[in-house]
C-alpha positions in Angstrom: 0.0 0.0 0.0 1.4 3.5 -1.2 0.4 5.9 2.0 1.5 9.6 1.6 3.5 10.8 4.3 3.4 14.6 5.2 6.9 16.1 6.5 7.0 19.8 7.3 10.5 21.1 7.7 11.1 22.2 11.0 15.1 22.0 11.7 16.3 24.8 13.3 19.3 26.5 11.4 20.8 29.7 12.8 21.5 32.5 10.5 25.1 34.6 10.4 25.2 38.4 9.2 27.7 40.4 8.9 28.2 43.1 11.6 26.9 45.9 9.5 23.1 43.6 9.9 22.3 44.4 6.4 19.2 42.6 5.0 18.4 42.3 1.5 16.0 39.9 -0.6 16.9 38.2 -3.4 16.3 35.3 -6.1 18.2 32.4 -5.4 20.2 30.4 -8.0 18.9 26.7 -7.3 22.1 25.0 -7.0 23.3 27.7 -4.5 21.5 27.1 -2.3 22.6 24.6 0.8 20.0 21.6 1.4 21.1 22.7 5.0 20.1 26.2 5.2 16.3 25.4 4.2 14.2 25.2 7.1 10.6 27.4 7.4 9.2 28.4 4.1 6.6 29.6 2.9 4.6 30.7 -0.5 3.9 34.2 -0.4 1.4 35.3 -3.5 1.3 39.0 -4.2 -0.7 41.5 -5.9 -0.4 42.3 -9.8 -1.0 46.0 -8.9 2.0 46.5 -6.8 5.4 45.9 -7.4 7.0 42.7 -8.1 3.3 40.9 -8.4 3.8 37.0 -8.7 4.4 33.9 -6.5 7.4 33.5 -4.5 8.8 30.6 -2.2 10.0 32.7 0.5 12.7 30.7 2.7 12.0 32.6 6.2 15.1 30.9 7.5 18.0 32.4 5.2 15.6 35.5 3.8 15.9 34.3 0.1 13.0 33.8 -2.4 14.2 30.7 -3.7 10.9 30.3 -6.8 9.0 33.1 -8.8 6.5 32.6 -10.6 4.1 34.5 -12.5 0.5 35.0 -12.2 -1.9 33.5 -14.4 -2.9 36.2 -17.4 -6.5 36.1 -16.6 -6.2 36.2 -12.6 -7.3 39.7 -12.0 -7.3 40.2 -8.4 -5.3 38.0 -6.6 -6.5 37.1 -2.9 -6.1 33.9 -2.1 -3.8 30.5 -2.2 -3.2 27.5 -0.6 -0.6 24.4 -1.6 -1.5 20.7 -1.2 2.4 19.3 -1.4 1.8 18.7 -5.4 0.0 22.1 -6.6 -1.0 25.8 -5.7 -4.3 27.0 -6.1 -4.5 30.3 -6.6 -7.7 32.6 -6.8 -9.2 36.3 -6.6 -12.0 38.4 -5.9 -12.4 39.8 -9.7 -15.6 39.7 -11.4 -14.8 36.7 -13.5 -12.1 35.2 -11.4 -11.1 31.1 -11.3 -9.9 29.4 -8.8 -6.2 27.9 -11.5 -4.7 24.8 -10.0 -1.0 25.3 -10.7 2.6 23.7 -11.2 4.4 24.7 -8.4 8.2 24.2 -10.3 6.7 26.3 -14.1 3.4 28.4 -12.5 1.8 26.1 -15.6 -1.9 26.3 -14.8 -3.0 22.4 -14.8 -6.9 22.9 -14.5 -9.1 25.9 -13.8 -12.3 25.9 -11.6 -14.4 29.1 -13.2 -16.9 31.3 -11.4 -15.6 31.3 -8.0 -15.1 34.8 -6.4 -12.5 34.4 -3.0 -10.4 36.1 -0.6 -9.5 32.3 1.3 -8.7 28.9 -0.5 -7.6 26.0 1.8 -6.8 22.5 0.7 -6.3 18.4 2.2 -5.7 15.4 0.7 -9.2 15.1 -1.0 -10.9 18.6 -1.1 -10.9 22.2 -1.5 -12.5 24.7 0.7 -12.3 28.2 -0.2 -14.4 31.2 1.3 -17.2 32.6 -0.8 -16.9 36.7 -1.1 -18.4 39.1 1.0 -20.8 36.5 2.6 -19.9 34.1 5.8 -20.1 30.4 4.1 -17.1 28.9 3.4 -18.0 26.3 0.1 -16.0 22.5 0.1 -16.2 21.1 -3.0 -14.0 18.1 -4.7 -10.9 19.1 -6.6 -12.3 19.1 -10.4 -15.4 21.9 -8.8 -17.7 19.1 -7.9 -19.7 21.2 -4.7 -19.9 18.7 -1.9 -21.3 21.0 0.8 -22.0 24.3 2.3 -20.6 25.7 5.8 -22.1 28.2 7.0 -19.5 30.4 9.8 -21.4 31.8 13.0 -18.6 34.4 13.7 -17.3 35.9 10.3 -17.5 39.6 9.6 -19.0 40.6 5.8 -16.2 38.6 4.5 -13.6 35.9 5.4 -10.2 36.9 4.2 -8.2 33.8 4.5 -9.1 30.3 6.1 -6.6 27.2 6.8 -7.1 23.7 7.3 -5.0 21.3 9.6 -6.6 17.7 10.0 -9.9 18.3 10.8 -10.2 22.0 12.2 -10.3 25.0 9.2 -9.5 27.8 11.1 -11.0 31.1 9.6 -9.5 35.0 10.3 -12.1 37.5 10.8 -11.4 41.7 10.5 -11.5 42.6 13.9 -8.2 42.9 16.2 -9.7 41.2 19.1 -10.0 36.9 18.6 -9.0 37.4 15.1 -9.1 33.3 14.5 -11.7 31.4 14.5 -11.1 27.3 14.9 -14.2 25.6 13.2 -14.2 21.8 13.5 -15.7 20.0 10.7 -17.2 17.1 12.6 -19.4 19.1 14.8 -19.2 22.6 13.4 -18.3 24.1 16.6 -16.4 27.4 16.8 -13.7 28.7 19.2 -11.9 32.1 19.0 -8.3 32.3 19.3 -6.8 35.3 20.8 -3.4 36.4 18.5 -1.4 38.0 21.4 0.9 41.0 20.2 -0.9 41.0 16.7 -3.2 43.9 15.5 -2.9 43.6 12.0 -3.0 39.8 10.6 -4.4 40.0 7.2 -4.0 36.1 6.5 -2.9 33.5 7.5 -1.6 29.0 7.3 -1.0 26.7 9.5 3.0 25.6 9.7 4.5 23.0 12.3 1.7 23.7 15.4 2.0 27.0 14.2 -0.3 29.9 13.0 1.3 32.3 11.2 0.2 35.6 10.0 1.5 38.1 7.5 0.9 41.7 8.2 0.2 44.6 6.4 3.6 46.0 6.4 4.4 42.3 5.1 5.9 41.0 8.0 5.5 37.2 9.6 4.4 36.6 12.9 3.5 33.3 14.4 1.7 32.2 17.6 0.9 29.2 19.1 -1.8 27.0 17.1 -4.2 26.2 20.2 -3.3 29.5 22.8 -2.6 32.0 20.3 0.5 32.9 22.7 3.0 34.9 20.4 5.9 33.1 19.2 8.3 35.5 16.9 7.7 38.5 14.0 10.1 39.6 11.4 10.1 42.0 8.9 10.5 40.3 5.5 11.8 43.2 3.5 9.4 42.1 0.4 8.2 44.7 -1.6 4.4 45.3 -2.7 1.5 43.4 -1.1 1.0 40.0 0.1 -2.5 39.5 -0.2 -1.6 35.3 0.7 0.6 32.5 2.1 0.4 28.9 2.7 2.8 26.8 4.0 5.2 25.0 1.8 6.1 20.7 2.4 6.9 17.9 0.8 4.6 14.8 0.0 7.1 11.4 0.6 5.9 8.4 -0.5 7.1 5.2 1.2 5.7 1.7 0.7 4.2 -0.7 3.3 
């Protein structure tokens, strides 16, 4: 029996500058790049509008955008992204927006569900969820577009900006600086808010290692504690223009049994 193994890189690796502590971003030449330095990373999707619009793997540990890829032609308004350890999907809140299923090595769109308006796509093994624009249902439907079900949210504001998924919680943000998260369990559609200590300006959000982790508007990372909310660490990520998403980079291993 094939069984798919989900590792998230988590090793620790400690950083050197040099004593003038000059930071700078830049795109990584593949075979540069140390196995060893790679530890948190994360794929960052910003805005065609701004500056330097695209998709970037953003290595947190050495501060290097290691992939960039660009934007599907027809995504207008880019909003919302989540990866699944094979693809991205990638959608938007334009009028005619799809949600594009994506090659995460060319940015070659693979498939394209049409019609579906979103600030907050998450994904498992099996399904996609993604939040449905200015309203507070979140939509599950298969990965081709077949709808499966409806969820309704008792605690979103007009719209739900980003969502997450880890096992079988989808966690939700809301616009409002106090219990920003909401944790929704699937089985019995209960909601519980989690207070983000320290943060006052998460604009969205994934789930990493036990982890949430936030992305401000000044485009810097913050993570707390998945079940507490107790703050963890925030750095400025130097990046330029606006990142509208992220989602948590891993690898799929397959191993037989």
């Amino acid at each position: 029996m094939r069984v798919l193994k989900i590792i998230l890189k988590s090793l620790i690796f400690l950083i050197l500058v040099s004593s003038c502590k000059d930071y700078f971003i830049e795109i990584a030449d593949v075979d540069t790049v140390a196995l060893d330095t790679i530890d948190k990373k994360l794929w960052v999707l910003k805005h065609r509008k701004y500056q330097d619009q695209g998709i970037y793997l953003y290595n947190e540990t050495s501060g290097i955008l290691e992939v960039e890829l660009d934007l599907p032609k027809d995504l207008e308004s880019p909003h919302a992204m989540a990866y699944d350890g094979e693809s991205l999907w990638v959608g938007g809140i334009g009028e005619d927006e799809s949600i594009h299923q994506l090659d995460p090595q060319t940015g070659e769109t693979l498939s394209e569900i049409p019609n579906i308006k979103t600030e907050g796509i998450a994904v498992d093994e099996n399904y996609l969820y993604y939040s449905v624009y200015e309203t507070n249902i979140i939509n599950k439907i298969e990965k081709n577009g077949t709808f499966v079900e409806e969820i309704v949210t008792k605690n979103a504001s007009l719209s739900i900006p980003a969502i997450a998924i880890d096992g079988n919680n989808l966690y939700y943000l809301r616009y409002t600086v106090t219990e920003p998260v909401v944790k929704l369990n699937l089985a019995n559609r209960d909601e519980s808010f989690i207070t983000l200590a320290g943060s006052i300006d998460t604009y969205s959000l994934t789930i990493f290692n036990n982890e949430i982790v936030g992305v401000t508007l000044l485009n810097g990372i913050s993570r707390f504690e998945q079940n507490s909310g107790d703050f963890i660490s925030s750095n400025l990520t130097g990046i330029e223009g606006w990142i509208t998403a992220i989602t948590a980079h891993y690898e799929i291993i397959e191993s037989e049994e």
